[in-house]
C-alpha positions as CSV (number, residue, x, y, z in Angstrom):
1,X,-57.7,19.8,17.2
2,X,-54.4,18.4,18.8
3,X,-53.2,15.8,16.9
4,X,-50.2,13.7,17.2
5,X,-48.7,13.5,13.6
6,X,-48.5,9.3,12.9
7,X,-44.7,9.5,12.2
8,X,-44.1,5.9,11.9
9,X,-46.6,5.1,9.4
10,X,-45.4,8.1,7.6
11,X,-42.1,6.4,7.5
12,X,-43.3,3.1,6.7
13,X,-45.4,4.2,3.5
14,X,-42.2,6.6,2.5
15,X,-40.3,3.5,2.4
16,X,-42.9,1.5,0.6
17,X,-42.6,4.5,-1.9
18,X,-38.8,4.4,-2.4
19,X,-39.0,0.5,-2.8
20,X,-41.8,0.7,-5.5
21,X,-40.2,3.7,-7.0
22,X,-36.5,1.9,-7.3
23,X,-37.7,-0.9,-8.1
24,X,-39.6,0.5,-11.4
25,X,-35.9,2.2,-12.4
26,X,-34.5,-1.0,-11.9
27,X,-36.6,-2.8,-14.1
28,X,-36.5,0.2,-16.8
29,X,-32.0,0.0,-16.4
30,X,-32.6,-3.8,-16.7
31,X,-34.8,-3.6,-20.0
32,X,-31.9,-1.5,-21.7
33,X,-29.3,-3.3,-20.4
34,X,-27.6,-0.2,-18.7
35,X,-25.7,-2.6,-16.5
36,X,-22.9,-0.2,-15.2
37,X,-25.8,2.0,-14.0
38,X,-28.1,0.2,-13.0
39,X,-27.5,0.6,-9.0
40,X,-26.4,4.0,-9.6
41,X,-29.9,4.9,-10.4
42,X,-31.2,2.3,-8.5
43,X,-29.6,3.8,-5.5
44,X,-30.4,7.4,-6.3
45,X,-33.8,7.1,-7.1
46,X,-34.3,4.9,-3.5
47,X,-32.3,7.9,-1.9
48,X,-34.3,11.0,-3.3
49,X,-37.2,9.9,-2.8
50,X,-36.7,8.6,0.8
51,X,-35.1,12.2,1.3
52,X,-38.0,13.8,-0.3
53,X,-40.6,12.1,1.6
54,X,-38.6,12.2,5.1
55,X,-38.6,16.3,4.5
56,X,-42.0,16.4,3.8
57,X,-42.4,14.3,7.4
58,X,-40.0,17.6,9.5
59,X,-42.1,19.9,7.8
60,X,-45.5,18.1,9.1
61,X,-43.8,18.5,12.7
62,X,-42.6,21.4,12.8
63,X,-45.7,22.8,11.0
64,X,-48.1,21.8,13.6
65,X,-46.4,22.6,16.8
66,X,-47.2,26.3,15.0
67,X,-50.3,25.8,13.3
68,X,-54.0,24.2,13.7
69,X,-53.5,20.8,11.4
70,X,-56.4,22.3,9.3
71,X,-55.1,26.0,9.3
72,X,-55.2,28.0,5.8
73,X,-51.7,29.1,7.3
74,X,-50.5,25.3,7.6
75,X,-51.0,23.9,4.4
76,X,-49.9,27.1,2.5
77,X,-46.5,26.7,4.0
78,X,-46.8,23.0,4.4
79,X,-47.2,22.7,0.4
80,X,-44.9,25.5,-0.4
81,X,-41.7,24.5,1.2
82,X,-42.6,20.9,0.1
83,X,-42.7,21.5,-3.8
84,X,-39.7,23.9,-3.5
85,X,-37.9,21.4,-0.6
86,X,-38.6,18.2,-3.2
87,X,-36.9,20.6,-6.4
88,X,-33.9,21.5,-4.2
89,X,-33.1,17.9,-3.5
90,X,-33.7,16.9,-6.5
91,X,-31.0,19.5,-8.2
92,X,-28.9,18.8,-5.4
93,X,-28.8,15.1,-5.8
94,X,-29.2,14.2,-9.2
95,X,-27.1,16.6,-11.4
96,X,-24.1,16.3,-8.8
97,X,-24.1,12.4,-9.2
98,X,-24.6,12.6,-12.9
99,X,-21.3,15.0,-12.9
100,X,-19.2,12.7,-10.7
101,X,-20.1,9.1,-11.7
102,X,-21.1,9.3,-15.3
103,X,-19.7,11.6,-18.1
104,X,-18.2,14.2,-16.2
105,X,-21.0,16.7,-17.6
106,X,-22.5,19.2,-15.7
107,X,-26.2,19.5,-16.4
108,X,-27.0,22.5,-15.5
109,X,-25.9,23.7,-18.5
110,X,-28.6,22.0,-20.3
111,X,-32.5,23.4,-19.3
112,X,-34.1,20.8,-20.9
113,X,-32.5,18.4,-18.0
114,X,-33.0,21.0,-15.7
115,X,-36.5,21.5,-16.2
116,X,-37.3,17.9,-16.4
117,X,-35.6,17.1,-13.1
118,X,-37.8,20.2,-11.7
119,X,-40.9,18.6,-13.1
120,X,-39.9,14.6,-12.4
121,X,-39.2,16.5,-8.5
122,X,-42.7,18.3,-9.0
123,X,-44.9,14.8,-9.6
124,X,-42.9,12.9,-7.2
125,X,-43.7,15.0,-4.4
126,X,-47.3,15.1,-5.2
127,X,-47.8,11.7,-5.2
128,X,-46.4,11.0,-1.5
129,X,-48.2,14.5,0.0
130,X,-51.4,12.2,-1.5
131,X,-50.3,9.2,0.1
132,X,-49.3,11.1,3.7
133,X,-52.7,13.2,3.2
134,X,-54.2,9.6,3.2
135,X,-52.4,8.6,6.1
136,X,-53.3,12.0,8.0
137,X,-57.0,12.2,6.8
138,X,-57.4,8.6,9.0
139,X,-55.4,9.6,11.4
140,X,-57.7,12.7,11.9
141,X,-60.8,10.3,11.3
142,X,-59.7,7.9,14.2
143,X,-59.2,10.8,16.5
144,X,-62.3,12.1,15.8
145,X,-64.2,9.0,16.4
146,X,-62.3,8.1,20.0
147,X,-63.4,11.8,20.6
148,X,-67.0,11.0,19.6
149,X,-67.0,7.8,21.6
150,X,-65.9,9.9,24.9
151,X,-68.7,12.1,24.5
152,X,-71.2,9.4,24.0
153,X,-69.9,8.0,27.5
154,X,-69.9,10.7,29.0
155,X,-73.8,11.6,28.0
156,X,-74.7,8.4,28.5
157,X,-73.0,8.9,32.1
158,X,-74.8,12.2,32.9
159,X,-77.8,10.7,31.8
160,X,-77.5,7.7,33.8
161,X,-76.6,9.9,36.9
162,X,-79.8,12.3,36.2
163,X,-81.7,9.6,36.0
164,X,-80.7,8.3,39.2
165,X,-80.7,11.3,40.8
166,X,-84.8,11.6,39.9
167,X,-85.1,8.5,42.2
168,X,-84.4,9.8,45.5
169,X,-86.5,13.2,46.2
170,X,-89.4,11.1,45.4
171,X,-88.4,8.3,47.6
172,X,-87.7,10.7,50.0
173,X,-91.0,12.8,50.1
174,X,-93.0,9.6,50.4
175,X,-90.9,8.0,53.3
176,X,-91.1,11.3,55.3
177,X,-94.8,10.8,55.2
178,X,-94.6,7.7,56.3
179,X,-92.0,8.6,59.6
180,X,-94.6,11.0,59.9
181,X,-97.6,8.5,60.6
182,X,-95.6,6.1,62.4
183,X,-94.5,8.5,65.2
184,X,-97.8,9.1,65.4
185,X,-99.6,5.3,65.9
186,X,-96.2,2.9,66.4
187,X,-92.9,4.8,67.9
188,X,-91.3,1.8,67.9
189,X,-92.0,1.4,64.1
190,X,-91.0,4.1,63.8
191,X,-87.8,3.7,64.9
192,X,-86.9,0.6,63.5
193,X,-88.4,2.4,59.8
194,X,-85.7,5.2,60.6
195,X,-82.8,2.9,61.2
196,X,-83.8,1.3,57.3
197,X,-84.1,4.3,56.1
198,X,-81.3,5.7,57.4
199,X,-79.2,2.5,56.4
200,X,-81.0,2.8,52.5
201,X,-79.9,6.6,51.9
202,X,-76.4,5.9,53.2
203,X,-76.5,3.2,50.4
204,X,-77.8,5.2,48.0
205,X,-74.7,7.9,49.0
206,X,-72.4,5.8,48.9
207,X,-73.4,4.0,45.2
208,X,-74.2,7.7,44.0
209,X,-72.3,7.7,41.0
210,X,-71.8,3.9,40.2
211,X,-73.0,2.8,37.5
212,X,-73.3,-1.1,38.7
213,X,-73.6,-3.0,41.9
214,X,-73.0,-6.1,42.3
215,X,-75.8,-8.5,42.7
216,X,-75.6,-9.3,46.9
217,X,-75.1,-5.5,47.4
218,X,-78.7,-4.7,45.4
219,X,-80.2,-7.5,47.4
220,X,-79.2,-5.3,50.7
221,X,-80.2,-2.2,49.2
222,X,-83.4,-3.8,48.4
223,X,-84.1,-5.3,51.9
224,X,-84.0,-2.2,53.5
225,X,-86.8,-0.8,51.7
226,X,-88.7,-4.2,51.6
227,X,-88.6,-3.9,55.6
228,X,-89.7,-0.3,55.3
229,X,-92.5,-1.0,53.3
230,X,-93.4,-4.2,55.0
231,X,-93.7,-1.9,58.6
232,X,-96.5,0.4,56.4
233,X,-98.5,-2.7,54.8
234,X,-97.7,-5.8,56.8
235,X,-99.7,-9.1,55.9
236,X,-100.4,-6.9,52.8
237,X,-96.7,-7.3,50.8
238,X,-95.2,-10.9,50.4
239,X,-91.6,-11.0,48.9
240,X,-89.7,-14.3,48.3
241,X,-86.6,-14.1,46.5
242,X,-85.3,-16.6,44.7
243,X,-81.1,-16.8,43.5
244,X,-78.6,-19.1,43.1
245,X,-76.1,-18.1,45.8
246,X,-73.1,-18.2,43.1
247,X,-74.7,-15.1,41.0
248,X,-74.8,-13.4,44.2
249,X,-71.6,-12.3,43.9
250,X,-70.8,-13.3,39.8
251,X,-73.3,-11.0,38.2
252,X,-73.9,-7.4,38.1
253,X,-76.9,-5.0,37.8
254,X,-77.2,-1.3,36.9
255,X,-77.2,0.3,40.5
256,X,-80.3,0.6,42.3
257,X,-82.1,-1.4,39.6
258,X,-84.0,-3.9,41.6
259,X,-85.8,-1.2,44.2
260,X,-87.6,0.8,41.5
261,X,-89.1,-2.4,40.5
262,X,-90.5,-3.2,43.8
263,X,-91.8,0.3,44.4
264,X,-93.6,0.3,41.0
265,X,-95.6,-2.7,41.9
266,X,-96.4,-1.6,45.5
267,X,-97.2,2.1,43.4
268,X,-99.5,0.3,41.1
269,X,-101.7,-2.3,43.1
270,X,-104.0,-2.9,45.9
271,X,-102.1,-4.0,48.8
272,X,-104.2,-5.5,51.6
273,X,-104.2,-8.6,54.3
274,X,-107.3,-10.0,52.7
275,X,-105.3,-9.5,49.5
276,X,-101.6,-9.2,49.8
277,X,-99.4,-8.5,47.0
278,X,-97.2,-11.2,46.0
279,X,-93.7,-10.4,44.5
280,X,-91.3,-13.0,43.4
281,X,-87.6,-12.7,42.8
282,X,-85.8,-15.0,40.5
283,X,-83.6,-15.5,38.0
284,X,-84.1,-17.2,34.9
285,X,-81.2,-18.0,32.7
286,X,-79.1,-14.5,32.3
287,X,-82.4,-12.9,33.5
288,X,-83.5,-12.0,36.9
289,X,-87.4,-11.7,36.8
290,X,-89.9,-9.4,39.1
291,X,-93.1,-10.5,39.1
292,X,-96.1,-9.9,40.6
293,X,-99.8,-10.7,41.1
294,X,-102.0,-7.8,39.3
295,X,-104.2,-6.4,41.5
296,X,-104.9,-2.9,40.6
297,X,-105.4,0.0,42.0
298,X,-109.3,1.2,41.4
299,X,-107.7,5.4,42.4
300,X,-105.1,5.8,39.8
301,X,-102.5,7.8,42.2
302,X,-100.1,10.3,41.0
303,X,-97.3,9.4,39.2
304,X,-93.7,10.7,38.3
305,X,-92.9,8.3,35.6
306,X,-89.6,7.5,37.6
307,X,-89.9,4.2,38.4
308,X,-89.9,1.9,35.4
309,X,-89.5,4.2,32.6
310,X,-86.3,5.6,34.3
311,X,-85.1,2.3,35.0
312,X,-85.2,0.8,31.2
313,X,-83.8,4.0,29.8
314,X,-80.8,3.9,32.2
315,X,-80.4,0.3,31.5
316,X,-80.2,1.4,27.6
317,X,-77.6,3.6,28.2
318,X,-75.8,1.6,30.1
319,X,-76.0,-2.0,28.6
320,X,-78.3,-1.3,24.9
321,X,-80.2,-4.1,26.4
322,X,-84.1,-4.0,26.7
323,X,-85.7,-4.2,30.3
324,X,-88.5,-6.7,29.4
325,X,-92.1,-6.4,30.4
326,X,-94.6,-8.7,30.3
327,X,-98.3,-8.3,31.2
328,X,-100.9,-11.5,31.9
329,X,-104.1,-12.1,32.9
330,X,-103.4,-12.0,36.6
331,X,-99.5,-11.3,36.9
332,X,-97.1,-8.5,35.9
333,X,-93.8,-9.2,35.1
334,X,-90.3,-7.0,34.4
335,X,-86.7,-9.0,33.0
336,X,-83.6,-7.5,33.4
337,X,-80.7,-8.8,31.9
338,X,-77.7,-9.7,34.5
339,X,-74.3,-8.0,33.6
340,X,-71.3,-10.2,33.9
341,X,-68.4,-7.8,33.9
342,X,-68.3,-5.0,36.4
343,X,-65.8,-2.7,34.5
344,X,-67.0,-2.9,31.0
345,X,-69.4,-0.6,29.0
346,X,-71.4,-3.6,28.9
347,X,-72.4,-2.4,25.4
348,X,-72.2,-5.0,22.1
């Protein structure tokens, strides 16, 4: 795991340290009225500690350029050269000071002191690799989490893009078919089919791998297939759509959104001139709503599950939002939440 060791809020709590740390000396030389000391000890303790804890920081760098962060090989030198780093500053520091500003006595002579500055060096340097463990262990914790949040996007992107992708060779194999027919009974319907078709794939091309469209641009998607479908069932398909021409270009949906929702009425009901289908287009507060008279189809026909079911789980990984159905007496209805920001993961 390549982590990027927090140095400043290393620094920041070392300093923290060496302020709470001096502070407490201060308050012990000012309780037994050591006045010619106090900032001698003051001073030392702020320094040794602010040396200990900026050591401890070099050895985290220079550690994990070398080592995995989590490595058996890391934190056996890491702790190693920190205990023995925190003792050699503090028999460095402390006796030399002692010698020069005090009593002109030169503690090593005297284990006792020796050992208690080993042991006071010891505890002091435990306590911050505690406190820089705590800084690394969130650290590691954030990283991990921006890591985890990548990998849901990009699922939820692949799955989006499979989804989408499932559209198409059905679409497809059913408007062959129906080129097919037409070249046979209406060439000219034919052709003018073709050039919607033709205009609807290069849409969907060109919008392969967006996740939204803006409003206006489904609405042309949309009207190319309306038109195909219209040349196959005349009389037998009404549309009116229904929008406020400001959300036309305010609001987003999740690409080719509104086109699975047409073909999933026209999949599931009669369509005929003695009883046309009737689909209405409008949008209802943050909503747009499909709806349609329910006339069904006596011949269940063959189904993919593509149409609907794909759209509400794409618009779930897109947006978390629901895609609404509603079923009456006589009318079918589906509500899709509009999307407001074209750029953003449109999840709360």
């Amino acid at each position: 795991m390549n982590i990027k060791i927090p140095i400043k809020s290393l620094s920041r709590l070392s300093w923290m340290v060496a302020l709470l740390m001096s502070g407490i000396v201060f308050l012990i030389q000012l309780h037994d009225k050591r006045g010619d000391q106090i900032m001698l000890y003051t001073g030392m303790t702020a320094f040794t500690v602010t040396s200990i804890a900026y050591f401890n920081i070099y050895l985290l760098v220079v550690l994990v350029k070398k080592y995995e962060l989590n490595s058996y090989r890391f934190k056996l030198y890491r702790y190693l050269f920190s205990f023995l780093g925190s003792a050699f500053v503090y028999l460095v520091i402390w006796p030399v000071v002692i010698y020069k500003f005090t009593h002109g006595i030169w503690v090593y002579y005297d284990s006792l002191l020796v050992v208690t500055f080993i042991s006071g060096s010891l505890l002091l340097n435990a306590l911050l690799l505690m406190l820089h463990n705590t800084v690394l262990l969130y650290t590691v914790k954030v990283h991990a989490d921006m890591e985890f949040s990548r990998l849901q996007a990009s699922h939820a992107e692949a799955a989006n893009l499979l989804l989408k992708q499932q559209i198409h060779p059905h679409f497809l194999f059913n408007a062959l078919n129906t080129v097919k027919a037409l070249y046979h009974t209406d060439l000219e319907s034919g052709d003018t089919y073709l050039v919607h078709l033709a205009r609807f794939l290069r849409a969907s091309v060109y919008t392969h791998t967006a996740k939204v469209a803006r409003l206006d641009q489904e609405l042309v998607i949309l009207d190319d297939y309306l038109q195909m479908q219209k040349i196959r069932f005349g009389a037998g398909l009404q549309c009116k759509i229904n929008l406020p021409e400001q959300s036309l270009t305010n609001f987003y949906l999740p690409s080719f959104s509104l086109q699975p929702l047409l073909e999933n009425a026209i999949k599931h009901n009669e369509l005929t001139e003695q009883c046309p289908l009737f689909v209405t287009i409008a949008q209802h507060n943050d909503r747009i709503v499909i709806a349609n008279n329910l006339q069904r189809k006596s011949i269940k026909t063959d189904s993919t599950n593509s149409g609907l079911a794909n759209l509400a789980e794409r618009y779930r990984l897109l947006s978390g939002d629901q895609v609404d159905i509603e079923e009456k007496e006589n009318q079918f209805s589906v509500s899709i939440k509009l999307l407001s920001d074209e750029h953003s993961n449109h999840r709360r």
